[in-house]
N, CA, C and O atoms as CSV, one atom per row, in Angstrom:
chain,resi,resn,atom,element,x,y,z
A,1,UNK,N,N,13.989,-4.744,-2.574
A,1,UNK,CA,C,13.342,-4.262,-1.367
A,1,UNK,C,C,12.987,-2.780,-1.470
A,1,UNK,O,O,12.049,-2.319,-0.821
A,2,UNK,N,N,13.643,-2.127,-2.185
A,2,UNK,CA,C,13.180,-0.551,-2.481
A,2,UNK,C,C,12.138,-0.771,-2.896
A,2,UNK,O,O,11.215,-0.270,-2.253
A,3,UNK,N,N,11.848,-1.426,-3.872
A,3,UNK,CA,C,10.037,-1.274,-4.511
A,3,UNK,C,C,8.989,-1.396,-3.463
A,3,UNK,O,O,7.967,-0.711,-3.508
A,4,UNK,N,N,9.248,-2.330,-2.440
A,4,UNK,CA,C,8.997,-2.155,-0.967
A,4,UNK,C,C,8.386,-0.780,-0.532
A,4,UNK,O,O,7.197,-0.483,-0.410
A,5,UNK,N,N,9.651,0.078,-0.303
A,5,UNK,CA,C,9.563,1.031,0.363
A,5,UNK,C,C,8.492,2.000,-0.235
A,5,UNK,O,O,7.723,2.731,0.390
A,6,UNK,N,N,8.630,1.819,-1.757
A,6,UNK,CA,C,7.784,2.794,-2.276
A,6,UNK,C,C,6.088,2.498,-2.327
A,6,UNK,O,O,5.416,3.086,-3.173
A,7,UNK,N,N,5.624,1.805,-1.625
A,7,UNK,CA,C,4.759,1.267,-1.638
A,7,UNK,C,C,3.884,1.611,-0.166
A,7,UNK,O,O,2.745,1.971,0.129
A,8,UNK,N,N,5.340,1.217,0.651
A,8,UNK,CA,C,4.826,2.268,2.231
A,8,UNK,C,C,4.968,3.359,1.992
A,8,UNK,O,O,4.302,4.016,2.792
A,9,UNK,N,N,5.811,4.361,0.876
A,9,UNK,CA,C,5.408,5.710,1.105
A,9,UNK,C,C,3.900,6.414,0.633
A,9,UNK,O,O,3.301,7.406,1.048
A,10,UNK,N,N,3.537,5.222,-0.632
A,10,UNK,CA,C,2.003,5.685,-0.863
A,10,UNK,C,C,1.308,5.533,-0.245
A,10,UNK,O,O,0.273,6.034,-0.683
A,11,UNK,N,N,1.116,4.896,1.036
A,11,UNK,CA,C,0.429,4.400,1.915
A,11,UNK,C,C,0.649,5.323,3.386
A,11,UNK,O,O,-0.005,5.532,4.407
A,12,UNK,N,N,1.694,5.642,2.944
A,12,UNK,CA,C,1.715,6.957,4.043
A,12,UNK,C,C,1.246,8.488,3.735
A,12,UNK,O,O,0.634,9.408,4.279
A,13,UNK,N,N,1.641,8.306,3.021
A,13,UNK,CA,C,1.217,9.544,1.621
A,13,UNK,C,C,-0.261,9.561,1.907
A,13,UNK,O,O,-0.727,10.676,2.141
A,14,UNK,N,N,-1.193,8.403,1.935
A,14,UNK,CA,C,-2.562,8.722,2.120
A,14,UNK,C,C,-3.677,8.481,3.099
A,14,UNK,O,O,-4.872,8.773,3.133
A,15,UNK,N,N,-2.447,7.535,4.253
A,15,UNK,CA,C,-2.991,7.616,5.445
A,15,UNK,C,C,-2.421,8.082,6.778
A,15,UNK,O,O,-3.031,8.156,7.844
A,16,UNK,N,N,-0.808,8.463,6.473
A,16,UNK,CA,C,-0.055,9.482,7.527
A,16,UNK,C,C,0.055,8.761,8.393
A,16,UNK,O,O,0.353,7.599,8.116
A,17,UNK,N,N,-0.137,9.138,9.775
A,17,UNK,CA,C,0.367,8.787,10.836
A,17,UNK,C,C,0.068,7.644,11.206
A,17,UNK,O,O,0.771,6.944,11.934
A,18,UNK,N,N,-1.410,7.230,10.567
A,18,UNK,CA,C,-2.252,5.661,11.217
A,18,UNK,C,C,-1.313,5.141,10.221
A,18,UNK,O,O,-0.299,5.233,10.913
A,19,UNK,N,N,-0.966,4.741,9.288
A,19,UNK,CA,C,0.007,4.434,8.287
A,19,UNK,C,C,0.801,3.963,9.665
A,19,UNK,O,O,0.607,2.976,10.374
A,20,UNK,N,N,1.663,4.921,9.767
A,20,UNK,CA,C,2.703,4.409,10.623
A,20,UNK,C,C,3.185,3.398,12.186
A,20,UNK,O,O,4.178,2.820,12.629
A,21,UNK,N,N,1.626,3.696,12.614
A,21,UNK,CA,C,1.533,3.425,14.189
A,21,UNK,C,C,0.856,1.839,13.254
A,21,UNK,O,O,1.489,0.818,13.524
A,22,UNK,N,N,-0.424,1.652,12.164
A,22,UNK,CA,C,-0.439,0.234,12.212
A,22,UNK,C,C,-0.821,-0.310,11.179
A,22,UNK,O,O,-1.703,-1.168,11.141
A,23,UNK,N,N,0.019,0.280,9.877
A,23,UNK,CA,C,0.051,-0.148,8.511
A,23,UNK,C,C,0.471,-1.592,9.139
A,23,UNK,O,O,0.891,-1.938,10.244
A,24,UNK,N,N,0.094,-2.434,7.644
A,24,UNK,CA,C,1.052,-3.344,7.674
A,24,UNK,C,C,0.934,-4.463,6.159
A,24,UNK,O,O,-0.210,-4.664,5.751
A,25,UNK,N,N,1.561,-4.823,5.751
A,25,UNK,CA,C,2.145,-5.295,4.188
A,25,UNK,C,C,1.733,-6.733,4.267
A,25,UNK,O,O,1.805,-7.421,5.285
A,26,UNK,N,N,1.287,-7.128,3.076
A,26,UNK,CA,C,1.447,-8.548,2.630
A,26,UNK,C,C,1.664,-8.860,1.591
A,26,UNK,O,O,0.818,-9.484,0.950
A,27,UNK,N,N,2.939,-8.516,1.038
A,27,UNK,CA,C,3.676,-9.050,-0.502
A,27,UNK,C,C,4.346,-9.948,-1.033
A,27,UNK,O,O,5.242,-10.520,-0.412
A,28,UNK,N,N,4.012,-10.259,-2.376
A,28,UNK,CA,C,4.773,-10.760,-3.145
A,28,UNK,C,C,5.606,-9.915,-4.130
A,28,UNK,O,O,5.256,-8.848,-4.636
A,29,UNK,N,N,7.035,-10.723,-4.360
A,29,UNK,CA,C,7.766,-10.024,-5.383
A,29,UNK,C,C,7.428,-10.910,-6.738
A,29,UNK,O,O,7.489,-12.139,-6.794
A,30,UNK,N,N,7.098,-10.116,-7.704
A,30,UNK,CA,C,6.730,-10.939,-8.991
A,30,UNK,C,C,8.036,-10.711,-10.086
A,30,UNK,O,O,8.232,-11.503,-11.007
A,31,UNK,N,N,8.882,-9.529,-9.848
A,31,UNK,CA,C,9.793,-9.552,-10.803
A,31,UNK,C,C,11.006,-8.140,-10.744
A,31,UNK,O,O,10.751,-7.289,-9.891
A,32,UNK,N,N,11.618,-8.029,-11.169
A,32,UNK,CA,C,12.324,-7.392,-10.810
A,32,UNK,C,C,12.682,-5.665,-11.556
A,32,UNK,O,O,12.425,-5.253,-12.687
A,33,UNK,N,N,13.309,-5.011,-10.466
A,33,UNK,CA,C,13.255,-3.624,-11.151
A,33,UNK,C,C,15.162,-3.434,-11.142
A,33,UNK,O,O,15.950,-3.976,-10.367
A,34,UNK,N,N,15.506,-2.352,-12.444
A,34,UNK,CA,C,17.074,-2.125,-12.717
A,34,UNK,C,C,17.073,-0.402,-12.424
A,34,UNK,O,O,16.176,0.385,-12.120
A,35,UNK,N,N,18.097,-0.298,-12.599
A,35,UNK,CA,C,18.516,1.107,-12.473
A,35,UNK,C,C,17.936,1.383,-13.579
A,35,UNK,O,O,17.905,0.700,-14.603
A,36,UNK,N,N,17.370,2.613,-13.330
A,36,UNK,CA,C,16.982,3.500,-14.632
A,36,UNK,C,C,15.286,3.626,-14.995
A,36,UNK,O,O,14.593,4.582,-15.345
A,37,UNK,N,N,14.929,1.904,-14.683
A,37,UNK,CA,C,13.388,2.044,-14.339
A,37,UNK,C,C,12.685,2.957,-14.271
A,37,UNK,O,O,13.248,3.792,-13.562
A,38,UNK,N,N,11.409,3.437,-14.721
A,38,UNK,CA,C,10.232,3.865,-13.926
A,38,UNK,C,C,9.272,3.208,-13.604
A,38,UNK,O,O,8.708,2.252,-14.137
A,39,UNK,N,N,9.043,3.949,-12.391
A,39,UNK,CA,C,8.169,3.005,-11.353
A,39,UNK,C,C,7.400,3.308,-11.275
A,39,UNK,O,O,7.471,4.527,-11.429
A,40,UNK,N,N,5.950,2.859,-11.007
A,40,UNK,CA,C,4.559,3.419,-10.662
A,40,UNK,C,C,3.959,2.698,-9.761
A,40,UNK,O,O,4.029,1.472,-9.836
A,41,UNK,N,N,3.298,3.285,-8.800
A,41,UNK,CA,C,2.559,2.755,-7.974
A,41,UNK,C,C,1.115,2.454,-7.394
A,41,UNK,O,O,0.423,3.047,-8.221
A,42,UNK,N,N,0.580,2.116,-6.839
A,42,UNK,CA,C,-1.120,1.729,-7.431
A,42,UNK,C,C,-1.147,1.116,-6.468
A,42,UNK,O,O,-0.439,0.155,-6.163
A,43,UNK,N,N,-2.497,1.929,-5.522
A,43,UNK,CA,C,-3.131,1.497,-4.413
A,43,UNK,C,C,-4.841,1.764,-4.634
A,43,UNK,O,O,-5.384,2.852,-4.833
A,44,UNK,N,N,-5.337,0.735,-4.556
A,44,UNK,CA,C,-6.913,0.773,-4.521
A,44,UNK,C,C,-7.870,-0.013,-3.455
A,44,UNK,O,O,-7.997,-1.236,-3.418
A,45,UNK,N,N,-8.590,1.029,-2.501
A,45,UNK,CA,C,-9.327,0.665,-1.196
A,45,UNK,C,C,-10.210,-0.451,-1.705
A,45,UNK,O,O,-11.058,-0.074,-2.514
A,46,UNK,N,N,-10.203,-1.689,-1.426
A,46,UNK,CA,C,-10.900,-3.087,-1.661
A,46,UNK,C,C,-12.314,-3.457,-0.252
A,46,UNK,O,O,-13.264,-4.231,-0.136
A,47,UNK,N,N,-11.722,-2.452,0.500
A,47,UNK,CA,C,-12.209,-2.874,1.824
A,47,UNK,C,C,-12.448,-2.450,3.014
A,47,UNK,O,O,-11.688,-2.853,3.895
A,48,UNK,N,N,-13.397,-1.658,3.334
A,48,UNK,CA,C,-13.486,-0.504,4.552
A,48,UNK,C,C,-14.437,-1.220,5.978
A,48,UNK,O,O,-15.639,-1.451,5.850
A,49,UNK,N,N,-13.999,-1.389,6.746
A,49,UNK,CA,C,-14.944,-2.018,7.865
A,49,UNK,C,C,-14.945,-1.362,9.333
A,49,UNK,O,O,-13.920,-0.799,9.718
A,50,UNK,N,N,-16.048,-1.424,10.132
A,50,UNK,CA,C,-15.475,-0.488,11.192
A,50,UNK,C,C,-16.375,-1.437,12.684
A,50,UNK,O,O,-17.504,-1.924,12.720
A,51,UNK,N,N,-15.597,-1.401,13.440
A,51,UNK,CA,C,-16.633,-2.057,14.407
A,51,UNK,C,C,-16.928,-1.166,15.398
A,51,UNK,O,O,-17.348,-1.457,16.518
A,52,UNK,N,N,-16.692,-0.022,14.949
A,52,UNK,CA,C,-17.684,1.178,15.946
A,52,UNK,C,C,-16.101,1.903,16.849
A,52,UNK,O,O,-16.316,3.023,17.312
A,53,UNK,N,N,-15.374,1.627,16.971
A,53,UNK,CA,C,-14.121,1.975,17.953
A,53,UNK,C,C,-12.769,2.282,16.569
A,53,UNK,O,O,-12.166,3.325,16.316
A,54,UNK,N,N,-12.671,0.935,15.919
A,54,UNK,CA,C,-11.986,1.223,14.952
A,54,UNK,C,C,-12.289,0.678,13.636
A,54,UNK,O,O,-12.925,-0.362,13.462
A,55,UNK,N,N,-11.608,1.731,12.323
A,55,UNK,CA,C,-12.113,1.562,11.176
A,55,UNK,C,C,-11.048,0.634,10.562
A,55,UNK,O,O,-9.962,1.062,10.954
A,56,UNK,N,N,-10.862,-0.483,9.747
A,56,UNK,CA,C,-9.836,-1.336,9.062
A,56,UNK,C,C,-10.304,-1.017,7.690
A,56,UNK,O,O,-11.439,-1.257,7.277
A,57,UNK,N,N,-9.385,-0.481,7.041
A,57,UNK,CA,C,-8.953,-0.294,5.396
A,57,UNK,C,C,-8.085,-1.481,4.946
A,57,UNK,O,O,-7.104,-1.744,5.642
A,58,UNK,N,N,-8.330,-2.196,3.899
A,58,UNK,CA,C,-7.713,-2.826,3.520
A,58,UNK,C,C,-7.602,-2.474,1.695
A,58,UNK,O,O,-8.673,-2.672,1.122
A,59,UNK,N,N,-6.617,-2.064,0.922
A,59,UNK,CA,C,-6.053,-1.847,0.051
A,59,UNK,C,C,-5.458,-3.062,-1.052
A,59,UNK,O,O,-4.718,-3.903,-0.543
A,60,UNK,N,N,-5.686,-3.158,-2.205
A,60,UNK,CA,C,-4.171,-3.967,-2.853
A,60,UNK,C,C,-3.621,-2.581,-3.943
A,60,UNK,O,O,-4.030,-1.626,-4.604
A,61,UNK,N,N,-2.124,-3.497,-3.436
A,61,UNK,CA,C,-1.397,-2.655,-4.173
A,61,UNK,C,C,-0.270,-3.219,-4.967
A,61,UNK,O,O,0.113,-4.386,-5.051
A,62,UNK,N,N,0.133,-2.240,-5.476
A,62,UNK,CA,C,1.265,-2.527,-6.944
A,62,UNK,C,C,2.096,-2.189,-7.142
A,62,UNK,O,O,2.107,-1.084,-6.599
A,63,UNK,N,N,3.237,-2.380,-7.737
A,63,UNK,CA,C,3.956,-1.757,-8.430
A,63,UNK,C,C,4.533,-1.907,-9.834
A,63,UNK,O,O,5.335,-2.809,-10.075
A,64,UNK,N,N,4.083,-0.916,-10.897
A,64,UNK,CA,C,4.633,-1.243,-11.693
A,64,UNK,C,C,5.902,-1.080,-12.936
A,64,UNK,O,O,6.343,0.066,-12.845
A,65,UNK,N,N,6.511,-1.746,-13.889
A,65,UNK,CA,C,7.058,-0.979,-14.409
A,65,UNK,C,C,6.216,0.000,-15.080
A,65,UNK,O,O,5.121,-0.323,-15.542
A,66,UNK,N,N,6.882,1.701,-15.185
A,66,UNK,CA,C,6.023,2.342,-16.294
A,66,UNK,C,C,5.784,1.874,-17.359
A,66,UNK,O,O,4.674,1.712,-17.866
A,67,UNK,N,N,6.974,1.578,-17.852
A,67,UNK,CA,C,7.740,1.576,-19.619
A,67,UNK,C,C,7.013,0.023,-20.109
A,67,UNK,O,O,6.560,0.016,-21.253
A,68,UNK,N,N,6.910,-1.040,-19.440
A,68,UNK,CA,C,6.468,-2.052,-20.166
A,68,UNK,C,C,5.465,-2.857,-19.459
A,68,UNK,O,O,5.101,-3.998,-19.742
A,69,UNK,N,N,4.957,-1.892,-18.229
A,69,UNK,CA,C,3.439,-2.466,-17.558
A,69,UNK,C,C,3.844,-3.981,-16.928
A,69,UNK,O,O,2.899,-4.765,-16.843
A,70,UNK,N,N,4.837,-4.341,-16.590
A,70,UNK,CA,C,5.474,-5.294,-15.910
A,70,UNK,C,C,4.825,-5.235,-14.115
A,70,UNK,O,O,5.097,-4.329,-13.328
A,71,UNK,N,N,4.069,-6.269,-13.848
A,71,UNK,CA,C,4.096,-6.140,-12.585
A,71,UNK,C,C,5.302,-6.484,-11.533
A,71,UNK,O,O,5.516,-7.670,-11.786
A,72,UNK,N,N,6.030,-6.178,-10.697
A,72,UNK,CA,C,7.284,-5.910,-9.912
A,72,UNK,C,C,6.716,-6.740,-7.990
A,72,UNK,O,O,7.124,-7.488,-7.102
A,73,UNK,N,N,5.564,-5.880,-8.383
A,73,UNK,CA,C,5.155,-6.419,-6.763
A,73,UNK,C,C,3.853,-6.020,-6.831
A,73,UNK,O,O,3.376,-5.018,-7.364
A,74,UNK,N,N,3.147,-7.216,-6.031
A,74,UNK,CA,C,1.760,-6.970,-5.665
A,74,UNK,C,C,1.301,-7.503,-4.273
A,74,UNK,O,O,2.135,-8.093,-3.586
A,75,UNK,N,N,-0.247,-7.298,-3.713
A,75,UNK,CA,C,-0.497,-7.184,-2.388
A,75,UNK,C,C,-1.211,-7.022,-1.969
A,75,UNK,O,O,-2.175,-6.835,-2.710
A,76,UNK,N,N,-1.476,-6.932,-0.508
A,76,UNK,CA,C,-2.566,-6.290,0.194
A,76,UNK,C,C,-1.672,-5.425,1.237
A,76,UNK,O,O,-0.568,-5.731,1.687
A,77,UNK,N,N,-2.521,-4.141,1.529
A,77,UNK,CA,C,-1.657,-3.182,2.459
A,77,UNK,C,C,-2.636,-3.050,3.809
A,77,UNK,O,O,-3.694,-2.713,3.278
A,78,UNK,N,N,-2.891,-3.115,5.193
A,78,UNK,CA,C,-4.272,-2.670,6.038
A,78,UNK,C,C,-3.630,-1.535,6.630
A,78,UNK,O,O,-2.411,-1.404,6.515
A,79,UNK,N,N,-4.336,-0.690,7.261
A,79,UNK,CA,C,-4.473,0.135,7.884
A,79,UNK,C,C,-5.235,0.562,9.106
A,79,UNK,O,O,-6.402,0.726,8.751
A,80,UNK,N,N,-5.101,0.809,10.353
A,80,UNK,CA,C,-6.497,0.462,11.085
A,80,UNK,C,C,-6.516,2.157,11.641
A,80,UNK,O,O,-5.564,2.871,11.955
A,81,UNK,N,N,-7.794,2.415,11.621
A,81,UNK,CA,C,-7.984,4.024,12.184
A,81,UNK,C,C,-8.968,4.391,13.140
A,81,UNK,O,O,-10.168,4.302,12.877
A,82,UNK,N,N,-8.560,4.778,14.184
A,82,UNK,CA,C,-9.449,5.340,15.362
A,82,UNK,C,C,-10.581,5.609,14.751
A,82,UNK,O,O,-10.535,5.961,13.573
A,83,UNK,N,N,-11.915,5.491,15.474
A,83,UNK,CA,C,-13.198,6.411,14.965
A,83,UNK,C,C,-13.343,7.298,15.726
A,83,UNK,O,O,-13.106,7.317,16.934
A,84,UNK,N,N,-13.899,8.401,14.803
A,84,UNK,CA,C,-13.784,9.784,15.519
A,84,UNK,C,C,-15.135,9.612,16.332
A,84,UNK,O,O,-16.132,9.091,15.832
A,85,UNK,N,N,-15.060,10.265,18.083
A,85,UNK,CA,C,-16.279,9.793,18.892
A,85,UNK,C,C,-17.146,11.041,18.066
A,85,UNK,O,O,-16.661,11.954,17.397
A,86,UNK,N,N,-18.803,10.716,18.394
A,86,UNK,CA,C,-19.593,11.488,18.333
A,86,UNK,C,C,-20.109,12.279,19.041
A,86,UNK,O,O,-20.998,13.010,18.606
């Protein structure tokens, strides 16, 4: 579940507060991480839509091992963000 976490912190890391008020996760665990691991993480925007009020980002993301490119967890992450009025 830590690999979890690190996954909402990149996601907070690059969308902050909307992150928080209405991130939200859809994962699978593909394999597992040990003490000592390095971890890497990998988020790439798949999906930007806006219906004029609010914008929806949708992301997949990753995690992987560094050391042997092992995928650990993968996904989709959304995000939804006010539009700024004009």
């Amino acid at each position: 579940m830590l690999t979890l976490a690190l996954v909402s912190e990149m996601m907070a890391g690059a969308f902050g507060v909307h992150w928080l008020i209405s991130g939200g996760l859809r994962v699978r665990f593909r394999g597992a991480a040990y003490p000592g691991d390095r971890l890497e993480t990998v988020g790439t925007v798949t999906k930007a839509e806006s219906d004029g009020e609010v914008n929806r980002v949708t992301c997949n993301v990753s995690v992987l091992n560094a050391d042997t490119a092992e995928q650990i967890l993968s996904g989709t992450a959304t995000v939804r963000i006010a539009a700024k009025p004009e």
